[in-house]
C-alpha positions in Angstrom: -26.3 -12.2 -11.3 -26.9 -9.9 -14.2 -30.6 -10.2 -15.8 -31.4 -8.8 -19.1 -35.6 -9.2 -19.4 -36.3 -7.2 -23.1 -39.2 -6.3 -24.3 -39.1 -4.4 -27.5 -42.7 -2.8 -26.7 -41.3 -1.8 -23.2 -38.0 -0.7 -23.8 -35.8 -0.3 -20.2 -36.7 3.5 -20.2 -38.2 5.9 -22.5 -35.2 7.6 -22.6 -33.3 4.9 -24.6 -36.1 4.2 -27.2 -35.3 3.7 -30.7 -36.5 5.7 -33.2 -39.4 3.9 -35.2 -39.7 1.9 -37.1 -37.4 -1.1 -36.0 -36.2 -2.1 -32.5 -32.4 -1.8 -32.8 -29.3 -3.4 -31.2 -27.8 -0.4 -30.0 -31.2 -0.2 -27.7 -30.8 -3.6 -26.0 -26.7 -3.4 -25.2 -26.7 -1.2 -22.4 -29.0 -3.5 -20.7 -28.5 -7.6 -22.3 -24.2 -7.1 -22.4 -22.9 -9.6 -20.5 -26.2 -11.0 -19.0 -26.3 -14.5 -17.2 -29.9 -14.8 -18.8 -31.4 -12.9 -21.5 -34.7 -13.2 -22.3 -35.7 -11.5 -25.5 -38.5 -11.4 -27.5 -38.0 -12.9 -31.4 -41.5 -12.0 -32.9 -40.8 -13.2 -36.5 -38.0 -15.1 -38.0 -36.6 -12.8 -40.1 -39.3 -10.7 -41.1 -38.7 -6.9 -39.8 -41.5 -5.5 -37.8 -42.0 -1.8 -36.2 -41.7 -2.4 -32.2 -40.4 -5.6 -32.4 -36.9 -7.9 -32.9 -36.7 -10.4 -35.4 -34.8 -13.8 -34.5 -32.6 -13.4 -37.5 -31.3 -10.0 -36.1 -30.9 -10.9 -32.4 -28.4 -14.4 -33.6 -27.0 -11.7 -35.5 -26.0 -9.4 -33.0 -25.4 -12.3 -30.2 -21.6 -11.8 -30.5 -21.8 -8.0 -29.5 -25.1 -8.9 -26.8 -22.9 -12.2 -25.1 -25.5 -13.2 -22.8 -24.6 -16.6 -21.2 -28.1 -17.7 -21.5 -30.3 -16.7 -24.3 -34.4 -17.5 -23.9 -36.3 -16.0 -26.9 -40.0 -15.1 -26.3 -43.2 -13.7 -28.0 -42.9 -15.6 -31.1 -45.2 -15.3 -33.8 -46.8 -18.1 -35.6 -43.5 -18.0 -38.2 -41.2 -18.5 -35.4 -43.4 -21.0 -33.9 -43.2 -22.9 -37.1 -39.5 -22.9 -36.9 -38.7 -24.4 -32.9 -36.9 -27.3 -34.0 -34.1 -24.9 -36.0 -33.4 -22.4 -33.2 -30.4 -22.4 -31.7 -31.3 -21.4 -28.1 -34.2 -21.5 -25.8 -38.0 -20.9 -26.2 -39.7 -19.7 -23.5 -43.2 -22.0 -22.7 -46.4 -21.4 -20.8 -45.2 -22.7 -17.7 -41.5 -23.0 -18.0 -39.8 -22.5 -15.0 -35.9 -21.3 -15.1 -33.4 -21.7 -12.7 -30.9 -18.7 -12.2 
């Protein structure tokens, strides 16, 4: 079962970082394409931030990422304003997932 965990201050290896000052798309496909669960960080709504992805971006992209399972993490006070509008899962102190 592919698993995509995505950091955008740990990239998958230093090899495939972006150039600053966004976290880009192109970085996260060779590893989130296809996943069964996706768990990406969404650290302002739409607000773009050096070293990190933006919710607005990642819905954005999701047709290109298809993960079958999307969990957003490391959300900033702005996104954590917004839970009741996402469309997909927030990650929790304490959640457990089932894969």
């Amino acid at each position: 079962m592919p698993l995509a965990v995505v950091d955008a201050c740990k990239p998958v290896s230093a090899s495939k970082r972006p150039p600053a000052p966004f976290w880009s798309i192109e970085a996260l496909l060779p590893a989130a394409k296809g996943a069964d669960l996706l768990i990406a960080e969404a650290y302002f709504f739409q607000k773009k931030v050096k070293f990190h992805l933006d919710f607005h971006t990642l819905m954005a992209h999701l047709n290109e990422l298809q993960p079958k399972r999307l969990i957003v993490t490391h959300m900033s006070e702005d996104m954590l304003a917004r839970l009741e509008e996402l469309s997909c899962e927030c990650a929790e102190d304490g959640k457990l997932i089932e894969v």
